[in-house]
C-alpha positions as CSV (number, residue, x, y, z in Angstrom):
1,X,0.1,-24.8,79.9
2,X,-2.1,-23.1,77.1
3,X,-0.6,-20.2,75.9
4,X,-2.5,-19.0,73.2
5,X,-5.3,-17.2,76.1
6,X,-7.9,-19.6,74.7
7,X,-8.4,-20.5,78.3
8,X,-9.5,-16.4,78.4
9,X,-11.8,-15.8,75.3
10,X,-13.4,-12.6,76.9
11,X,-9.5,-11.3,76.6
12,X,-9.6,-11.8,72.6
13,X,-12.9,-10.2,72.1
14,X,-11.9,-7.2,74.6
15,X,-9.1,-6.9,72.8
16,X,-10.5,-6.8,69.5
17,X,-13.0,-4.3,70.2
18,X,-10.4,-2.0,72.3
19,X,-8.1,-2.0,69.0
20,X,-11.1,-0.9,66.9
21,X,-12.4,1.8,68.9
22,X,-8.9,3.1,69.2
23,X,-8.6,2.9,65.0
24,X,-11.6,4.9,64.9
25,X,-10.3,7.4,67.5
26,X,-7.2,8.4,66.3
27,X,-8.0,10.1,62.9
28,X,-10.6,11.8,64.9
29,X,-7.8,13.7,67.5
30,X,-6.1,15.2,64.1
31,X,-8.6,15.7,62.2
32,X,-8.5,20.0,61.6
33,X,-11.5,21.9,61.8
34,X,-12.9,23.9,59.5
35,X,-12.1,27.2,61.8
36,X,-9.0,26.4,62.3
37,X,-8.2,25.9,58.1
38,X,-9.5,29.2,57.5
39,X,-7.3,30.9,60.2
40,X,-4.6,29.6,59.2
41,X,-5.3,30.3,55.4
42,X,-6.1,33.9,57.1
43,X,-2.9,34.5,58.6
44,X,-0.9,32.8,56.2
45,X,-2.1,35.1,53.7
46,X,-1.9,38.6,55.7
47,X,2.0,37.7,56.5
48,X,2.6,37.4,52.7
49,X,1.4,40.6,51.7
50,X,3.5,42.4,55.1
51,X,6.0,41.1,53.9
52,X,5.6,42.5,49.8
53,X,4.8,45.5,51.4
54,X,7.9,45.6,53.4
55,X,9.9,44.6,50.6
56,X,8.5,47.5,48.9
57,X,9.0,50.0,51.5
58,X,12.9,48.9,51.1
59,X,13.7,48.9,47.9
60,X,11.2,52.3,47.1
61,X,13.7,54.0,50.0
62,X,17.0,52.6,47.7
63,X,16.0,53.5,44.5
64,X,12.6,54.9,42.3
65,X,11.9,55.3,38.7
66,X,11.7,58.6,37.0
67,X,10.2,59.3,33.3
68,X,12.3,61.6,31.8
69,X,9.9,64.3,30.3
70,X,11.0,67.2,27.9
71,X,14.7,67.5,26.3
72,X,16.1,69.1,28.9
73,X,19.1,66.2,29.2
74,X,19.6,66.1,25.3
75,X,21.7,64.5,23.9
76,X,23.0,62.7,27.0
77,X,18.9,61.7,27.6
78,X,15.7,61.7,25.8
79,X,12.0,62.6,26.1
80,X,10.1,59.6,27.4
81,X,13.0,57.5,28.2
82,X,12.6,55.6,32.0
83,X,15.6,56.0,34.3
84,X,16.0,53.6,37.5
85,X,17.3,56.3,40.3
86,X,19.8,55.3,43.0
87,X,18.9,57.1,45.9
88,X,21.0,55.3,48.4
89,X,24.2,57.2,47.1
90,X,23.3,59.9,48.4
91,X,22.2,58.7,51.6
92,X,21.8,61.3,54.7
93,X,20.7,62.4,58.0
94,X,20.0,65.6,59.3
95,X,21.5,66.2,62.9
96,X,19.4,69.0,63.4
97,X,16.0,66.8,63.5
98,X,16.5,66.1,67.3
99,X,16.8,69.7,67.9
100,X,13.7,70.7,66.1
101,X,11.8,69.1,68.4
102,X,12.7,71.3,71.2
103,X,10.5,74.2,72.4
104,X,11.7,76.9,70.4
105,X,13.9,75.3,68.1
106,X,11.8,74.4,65.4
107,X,13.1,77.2,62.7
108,X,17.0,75.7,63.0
109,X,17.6,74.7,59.5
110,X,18.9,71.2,58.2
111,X,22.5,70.6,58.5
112,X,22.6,67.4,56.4
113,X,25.6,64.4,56.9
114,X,26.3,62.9,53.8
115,X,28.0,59.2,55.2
116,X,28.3,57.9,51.3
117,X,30.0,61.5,50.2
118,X,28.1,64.4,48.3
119,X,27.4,64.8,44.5
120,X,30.0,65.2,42.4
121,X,30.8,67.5,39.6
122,X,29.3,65.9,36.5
123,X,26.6,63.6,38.4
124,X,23.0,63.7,36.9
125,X,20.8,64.0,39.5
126,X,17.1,63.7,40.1
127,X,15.6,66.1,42.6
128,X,12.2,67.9,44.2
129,X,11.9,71.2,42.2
130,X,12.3,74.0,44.7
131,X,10.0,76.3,42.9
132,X,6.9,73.2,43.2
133,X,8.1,70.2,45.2
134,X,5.5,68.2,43.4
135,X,7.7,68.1,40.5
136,X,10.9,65.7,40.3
137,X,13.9,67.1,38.0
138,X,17.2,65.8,36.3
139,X,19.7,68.2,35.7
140,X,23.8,67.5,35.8
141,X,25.7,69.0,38.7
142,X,28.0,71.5,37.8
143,X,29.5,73.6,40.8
144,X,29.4,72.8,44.1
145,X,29.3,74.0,47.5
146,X,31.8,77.4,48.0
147,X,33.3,77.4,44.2
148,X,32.4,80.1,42.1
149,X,31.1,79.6,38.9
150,X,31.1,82.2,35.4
151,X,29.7,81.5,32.1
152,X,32.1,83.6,29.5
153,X,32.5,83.2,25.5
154,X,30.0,80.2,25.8
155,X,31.7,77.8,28.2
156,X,31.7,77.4,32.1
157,X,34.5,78.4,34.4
158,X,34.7,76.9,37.9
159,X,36.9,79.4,40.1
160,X,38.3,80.6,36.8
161,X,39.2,77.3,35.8
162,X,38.0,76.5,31.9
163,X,35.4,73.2,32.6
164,X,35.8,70.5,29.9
165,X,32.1,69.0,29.3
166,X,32.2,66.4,26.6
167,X,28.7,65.5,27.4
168,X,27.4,68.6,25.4
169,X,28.6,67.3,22.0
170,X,30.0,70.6,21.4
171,X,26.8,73.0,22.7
172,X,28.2,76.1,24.3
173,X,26.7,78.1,27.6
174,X,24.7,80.8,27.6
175,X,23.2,82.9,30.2
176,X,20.1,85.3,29.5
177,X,20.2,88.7,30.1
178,X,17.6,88.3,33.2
179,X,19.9,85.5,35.3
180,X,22.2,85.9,37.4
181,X,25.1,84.7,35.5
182,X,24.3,87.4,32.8
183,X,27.4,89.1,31.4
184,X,30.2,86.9,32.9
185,X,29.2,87.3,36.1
186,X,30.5,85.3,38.8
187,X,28.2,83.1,40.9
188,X,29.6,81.8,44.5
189,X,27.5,78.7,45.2
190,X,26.9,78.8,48.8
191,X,27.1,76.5,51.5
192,X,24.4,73.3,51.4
193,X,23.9,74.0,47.9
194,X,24.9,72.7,44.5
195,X,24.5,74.5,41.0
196,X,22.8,72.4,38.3
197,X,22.3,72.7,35.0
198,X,20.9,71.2,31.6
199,X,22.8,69.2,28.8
200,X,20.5,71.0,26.9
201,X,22.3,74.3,27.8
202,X,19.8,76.7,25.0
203,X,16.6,74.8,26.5
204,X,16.8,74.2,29.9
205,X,15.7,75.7,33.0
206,X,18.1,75.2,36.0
207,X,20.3,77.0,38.2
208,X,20.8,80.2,35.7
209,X,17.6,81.0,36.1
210,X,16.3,79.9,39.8
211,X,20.1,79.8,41.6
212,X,21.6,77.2,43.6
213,X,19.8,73.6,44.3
214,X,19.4,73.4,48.2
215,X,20.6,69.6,49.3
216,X,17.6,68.7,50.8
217,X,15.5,68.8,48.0
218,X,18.3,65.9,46.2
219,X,16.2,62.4,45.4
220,X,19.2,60.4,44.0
221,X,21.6,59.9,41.2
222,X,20.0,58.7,37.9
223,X,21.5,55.2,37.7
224,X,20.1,53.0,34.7
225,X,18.4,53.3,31.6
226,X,15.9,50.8,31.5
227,X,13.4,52.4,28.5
228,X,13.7,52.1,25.4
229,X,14.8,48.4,26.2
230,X,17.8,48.8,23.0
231,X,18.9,52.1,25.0
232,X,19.4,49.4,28.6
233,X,22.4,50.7,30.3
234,X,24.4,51.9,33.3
235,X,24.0,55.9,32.7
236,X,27.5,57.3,32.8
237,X,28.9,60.3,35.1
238,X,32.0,61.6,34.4
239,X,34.9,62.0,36.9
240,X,36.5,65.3,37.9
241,X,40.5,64.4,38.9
242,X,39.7,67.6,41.2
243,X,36.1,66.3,43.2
């Protein structure tokens, strides 16, 4: 019996031309459009920059850059130095939001939850100026919320208590005879509020002349000094055995 199908010859030549059609049919069925290229290009492209921009969005909301600007913070920091500002620390929420949004309750103030704890005595701080929210301030926190604060003989007393501030390289505390602190008087910082002042304690305007910072205008705590690139560092906050 012939087994090599030379007995069917028409088999060969149908099977010769079947296999070449099919060669040429193939890299036809996967062959992209041009349409479809540029789609995908298209897409491709718009999901990178979602995602930049939602990488942005996070990290802006956990920490911001702040150009120091005057000498306000001398000598702890400098004119025209760049701080990196942690704002996560001081991470809150305020329970009253909901409320607001009730017919009639839109005057209820904030009452702010602090999850990750509230400044501390001694924090430098970056905040909305209450006098101009378009302008961002650093100042040092130095009373808080119920304590009563007096400036007497050039130093600070917290509820009568002398407060020991190395930062100030041996400046002394003044108050002029137009704020409140004039003359020794006490100061009660009230609830939701936190008194600030200047390193620079003779050229400075902070909580002697404007009062107590309000809590909701608090951005973050300054965190690292990244310029000048030789002054790159963690920026220290000194801790209060009594916070």
């Amino acid at each position: 019996m012939d087994t090599t199908g030379s007995r069917f010859p028409y088999r060969k030549k149908k099977d010769a031309a079947s296999l070449q059609s099919w060669n040429h049919f193939v890299p036809y069925e996967h062959e992209q459009t041009p349409t479809l290229t540029v789609r995908s290009a298209v897409r491709e492209l718009l999901e990178t920059v979602l995602y930049i921009v939602l990488v942005f969005v996070i990290v802006r909301s956990m920490v911001q850059n702040f150009k120091i600007e005057g000498s306000s913070m001398e000598p702890s920091l400098h004119n025209e130095q760049y701080i990196l500002v942690n704002k996560l620390v001081y991470f809150n929420f305020d329970l009253n939001a909901p409320l607001r949004m009730l017919p009639g309750s839109e005057q209820l103030p904030p009452r702010l939850v602090y999850p990750l704890g509230l400044p501390r005595r001694g924090d430098i701080i970056v905040f909305r100026f209450p006098g101009d929210i378009r302008k961002d301030y650093i100042k040092r926190v130095i009373g808080l919320p119920g304590e009563t604060i007096a400036v007497r003989d050039g130093s600070v007393y917290i509820n009568d208590q002398l407060l020991d501030e190395p930062y100030l390289k041996g400046q002394q505390t003044h108050c002029n005879a137009n704020n409140s602190c004039a003359d020794g008087t006490p100061i009660e910082v009230p609830s939701g509020t936190i008194f600030v002042m200047g390193d620079n304690r003779d050229n400075s305007s902070d909580s002697r002349e404007w009062n107590a910072l309000p809590l909701e205008y608090l951005i973050g705590q300054a965190w690292i000094l990244y310029y000048p690139v030789d002054d790159l560092g963690l920026i220290p906050h000194p801790s209060y055995a009594s916070d």
